[in-house]
C-alpha positions, 0 to 999 in steps of 0.5 A: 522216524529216521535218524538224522545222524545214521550214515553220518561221519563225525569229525571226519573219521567216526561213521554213525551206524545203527542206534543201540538206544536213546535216553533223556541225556544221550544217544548210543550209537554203534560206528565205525573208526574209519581211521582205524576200521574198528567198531565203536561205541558214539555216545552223543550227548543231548543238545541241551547239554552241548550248548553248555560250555561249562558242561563241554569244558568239564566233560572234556577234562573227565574224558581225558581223564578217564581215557589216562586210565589204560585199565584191562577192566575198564571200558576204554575211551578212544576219543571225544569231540565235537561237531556241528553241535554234537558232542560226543565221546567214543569208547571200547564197543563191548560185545556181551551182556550187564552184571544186571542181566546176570542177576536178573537171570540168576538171583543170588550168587555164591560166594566164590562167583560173588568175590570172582565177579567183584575182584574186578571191579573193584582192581579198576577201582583202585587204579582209578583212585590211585589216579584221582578218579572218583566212578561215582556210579558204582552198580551193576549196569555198569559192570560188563560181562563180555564174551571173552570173559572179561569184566568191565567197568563203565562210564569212568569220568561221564558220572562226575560231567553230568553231575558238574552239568546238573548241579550248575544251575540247580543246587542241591542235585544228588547225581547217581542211582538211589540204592548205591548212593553213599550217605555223603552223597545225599547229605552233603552232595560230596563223593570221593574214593570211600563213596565208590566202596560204599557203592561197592559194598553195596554191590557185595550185597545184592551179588550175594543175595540178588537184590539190594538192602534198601528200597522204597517208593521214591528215589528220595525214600531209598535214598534216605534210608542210607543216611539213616540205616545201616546196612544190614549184613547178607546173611539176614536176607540170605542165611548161610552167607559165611561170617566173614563175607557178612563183615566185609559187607558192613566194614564197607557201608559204614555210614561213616565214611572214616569206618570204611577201607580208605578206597578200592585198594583197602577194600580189594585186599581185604576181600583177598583176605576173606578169598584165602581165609574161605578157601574160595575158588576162582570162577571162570566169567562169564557164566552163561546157560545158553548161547548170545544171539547172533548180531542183529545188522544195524543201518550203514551196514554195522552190526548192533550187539545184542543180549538175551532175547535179542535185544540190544547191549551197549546203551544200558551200560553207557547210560547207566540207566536200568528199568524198574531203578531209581535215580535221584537226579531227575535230569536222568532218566534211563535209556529205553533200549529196542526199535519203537513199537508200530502204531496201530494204523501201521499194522499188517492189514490195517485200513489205511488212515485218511488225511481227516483221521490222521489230523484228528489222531495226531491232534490226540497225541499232541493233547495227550501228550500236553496232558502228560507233560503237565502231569508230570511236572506236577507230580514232579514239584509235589514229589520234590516238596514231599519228598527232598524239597523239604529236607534240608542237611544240618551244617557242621556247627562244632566249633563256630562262636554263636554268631557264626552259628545263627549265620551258618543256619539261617543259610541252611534255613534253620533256626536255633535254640541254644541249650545250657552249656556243657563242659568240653576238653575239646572246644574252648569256652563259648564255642558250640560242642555239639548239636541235636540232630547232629552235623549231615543229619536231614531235617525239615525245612525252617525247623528247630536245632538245638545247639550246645555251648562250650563251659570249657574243661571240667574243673577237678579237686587239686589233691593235697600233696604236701609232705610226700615225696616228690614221685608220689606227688607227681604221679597223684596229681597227673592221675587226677588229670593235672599236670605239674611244675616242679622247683626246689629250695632248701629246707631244715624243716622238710626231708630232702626229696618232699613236697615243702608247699603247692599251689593251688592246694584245696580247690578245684581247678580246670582239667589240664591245668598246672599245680606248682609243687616246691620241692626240698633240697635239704637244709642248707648246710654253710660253713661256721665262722671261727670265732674264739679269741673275739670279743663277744660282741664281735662274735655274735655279731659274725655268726649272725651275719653267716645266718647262724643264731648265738647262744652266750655262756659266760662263767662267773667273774668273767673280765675279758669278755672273749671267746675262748671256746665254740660249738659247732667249731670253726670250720665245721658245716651247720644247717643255716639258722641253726645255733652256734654255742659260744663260751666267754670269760 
C-alpha cells in the first residue's frame, strides 16, 4: 500500500519522500528541506505516542536539548514539530552504513581501530554530559560511519522521551537494549552519565572481540546477568588483547557505578592513556572493502541511502533497533527496514485471484493474523511473569528504623525477618546496618529478607592509665579507639606531668567514647607565714589556716610560750599540707 504521507509537506517546509523503514514506534522517512533545499532525515512518531501530551511536551524538551548540542560526532537535530497529529523531528540525513554493519562484516577489531572507533564516541559523550544529557542508549546501531569518514552518535534526547512516554503508564519499564544496560538501569530504572560508560565499555568489548559479554534467551536473561555478573575482561574471549585494554574494560563495567570513570570525559582520558601507553596508532575511518552502492531513487524524486547489498540506511540508527537483539522494553520493537515482499498471487505469471479467492484469502490472513496476536500476548504475559514479572529490586534499607522498614517492603511486596542485632560504628542503635540479599539485588516476589539491626558501637576495655605520664596515657588510649579529656590539679603525691586518676577505669566502654584523665600539676607550692615571736596558740592557729600542719617543740622549763624559731622560715615556699617545725620557750 501506498503511504499516505510520501509527497506530503509538514509544517509547511519539510517534503515526505521515499520511506527508509517502518517500526512499532516511528516511521523514517528521507525528505527534503524546502526552506533550505537540503535533504533530510523525518522520523514520524507512531500515533499512539502523539496523542499523548506528556510524551509531545518531554519530547519536545529532549529535542531542543539535543539540537543545543552542536557536536561534529553527533547526528544534528534540525527541527521538531507537529502537524495535523504527526509529530515528528527532523536531523542530519547521514549517507553511510552502522558500526553494526562493520562488526557484522568483519568480527573483531584491533586494538588501534577498536580505540579509533571509539574516541569518538565517547568525545560526543562527554560534551553530551557536560551538558546534562544522558544518551541512555549507547550501542553500535547507533554509531554511523559516513562516507566521509566521520563517526556519528544517534538518537541524543529520543532514548529518554520514550522511556518518559513508556514508563507513564507502566511501572517498572526498563528502556534500552539488554546487552548494554547498565546494572542500575535494570535495578532500579535510573540512568545517568556512569550508565552511558557502562554502555561504552561494553561497547569497548564487542569492538575488541565482535560480540558481547552477555547473552541469553530472553531480554530479561541477558538483562540479569549485568546486575549479577561481572563483566568478563576481552582477553578471555580473545587472547592477546593488551592488558591494559583488558582494564579499561572492567574499570568501566564495574557493576558499581562509584568504581567507574565518573563520565565520558574520565573514560576518554583514560582510553588516551592506554592509546600513548600501547603506542597505538590512528586508523583512518571508515574502513571499507568494496564500494557503497549507489542511491536507490525514492518517490517524490529523493533518494533512499543504502548499505551493503543495497539495502536501506538511516532507520536502523534513528530507531535503534537491530535484528537478532534484544530490547527490554516491549513497546519497542526493532525497525524492519527494505520494501515489503510480493504476495504469492502477485508474482509474474500468476493466475489472476477471483473475488470469492481473494475473500477467502484475506479471511486467512485476518484469522491468522488474530491467531498470532493472541499468541503473542500470551507469551508475552507468561514471558513478563517467567521472566521480569516475578522479580521484584530490594530497597535501600540501611539506615531506616524497623517501622520504616516493614513499610518500605511491603511497598516493595516483600516480607522481612529481623535477625540478631550487630554492632555498627556507622548506624546509630536500633537502626537497620544491613540486609541479605543487600539494597538493588533482584528477588522473588513476596519473598523473605533478612534484616539486621544496629547494637550501636562495639564497646572496648578502657586501659588503666594512671601513674604514666600524660603523652604516654593519650597515645594508649586513642589506639584503643578512645578519645580524651584532659584536666590538671596540684599534686604532692604525683610527679608533675602524670596521670593522678581517670574515669572510667576498668570496663568497657563504647568505641569513641571519652576517658577523662586528671593530670598533676605538681605540688602546690604557698608562701610560709612567719610566725616567731607569737604565742604558740597563735602560731599553730596561722600556719593552719595557710594549709600547713604544725609540729610543736618546747624545751623544758618554758614560761613565755612563744616562738622564737621555725622551719621552713617565714617567707619560704613549702608544698600545701606540709609541716611547718615551730620551737617554744
Amino acid at each position: 500500500m501506498a503511504d499516505p504521507l510520501t509527497g506530503q509537506v509538514l509544517d509547511r517546509r519539510y517534503q515526505v519522500g521515499g520511506r527508509i523503514a517502518r517500526g512499532g514506534m516511528s516511521v523514517v522517512y528521507a525528505g527534503v528541506d524546502l526552506r533550505l533545499d537540503r535533504q533530510v532525515a523525518i522520523k514520524v512518531m507512531d500515533a499512539t505516542l502523539a496523542r499523548d501530551p506528556a510524551f509531545v511536551d518531554r519530547f519536545t524538551r529532549e529535542a531542543k536539548s539535543a539540537a543545543k548540542l552542536g557536536h561534529p560526532n553527533a547526528v544534528a537535530v534540525y527541527d521538531q514539530g507537529a502537524d495535523g497529529g504527526h509529530v515528528f523531528l527532523v536531523m542530519e540525513l547521514v549517507r553511510g552504513r552502522t558500526l553494526r554493519d562493520l562488526l557484522a562484516e568483519r568480527g573483531p577489531l584491533p586494538p588501534d581501530t577498536a580505540v579509533s572507533l571509539l574516541e569518538p564516541v565517547l568525545a560526543v559523550l562527554a560534551a553530551a554530559h557536560r551538558s546534562g544529557l544522558v544518551h541512555r542508549d549507547v550501542k553500535p546501531e547507533n554509531v554511523l560511519l559516513s562516507d566521509d569518514g566521520v563517526v556519528k552518535v544517534a538518537d541524543f534526547g529520543l532514548a529518554r522521551a520514550v522511556a518518559a512516554a513508556s514508563t507513564s503508564t507502566q511501572s517498572g519499564v526498563v528502556f534500552g537494549t539488554a546487552g548494554y544496560l547498565a546494572p542500575e538501569q535494570v535495578a532500579q530504572g535510573r540512568a545517568d552519565q556512569r550508565s552511558d560508560v557502562y554502555s561504552a565499555g561494553i561497547l569497548l568489548y564487542e569492538l575488541l572481540t565482535g560480540v558481547v559479554p552477555y547473552h541469553g534467551d530472553s531480554a530479561v536473561a541477558i538483562a540479569y546477568r549485568h546486575v549479577h555478573e561481572d563483566v568478563p575482561a576481552p582477553s578471555v574471549a580473545v587472547p592477546g588483547i593488551p592488558a591494559p585494554l583488558d582494564a579499561l574494560v572492567l574499570r568501566a563495567t564495574r557493576r558499581d557505578p562509584a568504581a567507574r570513570p565518573a563520565d565520558a570525559g574520565a573514560f576518554l582520558a583514560q582510553l588516551g592513556a592506554v592509546r600513548a601507553e600501547l603506542g597505538l596508532r590512528r586508523v583512518q575511518l571508515p574502513i571499507r572493502t568494496g564500494r557503497l552502492p549507489r542511491p536507490l531513487p525514492g518517490p517524490a524524486g529523493l533518494a533512499v541511502p543504502t548499505g551493503r547489498a543495497g539495502t536501506p540506511l538511516g532507520a536502523d540508527w534513528i530507531a535503534g533497533r537491530r535484528h537478532g537483539e534484544h530490547n527490554v522494553t516491549a513497546a519497542l520493537p526493532r525497525l524492519a527496514g527494505g520494501p515489503p515482499s510480493p504476495a504469492p498471487g502477485d508474482r509474474p505469471g500468476a493466475r489472476p485471484r477471483t473475488n470469492r479467492e481473494q475473500r477467502a484469502h484475506r479471511r486467512r490472513l485476518i484469522v491468522g493474523l488474530i491467531a498470532v496476536l493472541l499468541l503473542g500476548a500470551t507469551a508475552a504475559g507468561a514471558a513478563w511473569w517467567y521472566g521480569s514479572g516475578r522479580f521484584v529490586s530490594v530497597p535501600p534499607l540501611s539506615g531506616l528504623t524497623k517501622q520504616e522498614v516493614i513499610n518500605q517492603a511491603r511497598a516493595a511486596h516483600l516480607k522481612v525477618k529481623f535477625g540478631a542485632a550487630e554492632y555498627s560504628d556507622k548506624v546509630a542503635a536500633g537502626r537497620v546496618v544491613r540486609t541479605d540479599p543487600g539494597a538493588g539485588d533482584l528477588v522473588r516476589r513476596d519473598s523473605t529478607i533478612l534484616v539486621l539491626p544496629s547494637r550501636g558501637r562495639a564497646p572496648v576495655p578502657v586501659p588503666d592509665v594512671v601513674g604514666r605520664n600524660q603523652d604516654d596515657a593519650v597515645r594508649v588510649i586513642k589506639q584503643a579507639g578512645l578519645t580524651v579529656n584532659i584536666s590538671n590539679e596540684y599534686s604532692g603525691s604525683v610527679p608533675e606531668g602524670s596521670v593522678v586518676s581517670q574515669q572510667p577505669r576498668g570496663k568497657a566502654v563504647p568505641r569513641g567514647s571519652a576517658v577523662a584523665l586528671v593530670v598533676s600539676k605538681g605540688a602546690d607550692l604557698v608562701q610560709v607565714p612567719r610566725v616567731t615571736g607569737q604565742s604558740a596558740a597563735d602560731a599553730t592557729r596561722t600556719l593552719q589556716e595557710r594549709g600547713f600542719t604544725v609540729a610543736r617543740h618546747e624545751f623544758f622549763g618554758s614560761v613565755l610560750h612563744r616562738v622564737f624559731r621555725q622551719s621552713p622560715g617565714g617567707g619560704d615556699r613549702a608544698p600545701r599540707g606540709s609541716t611547718v617545725t615551730i620551737d617554744v620557750f
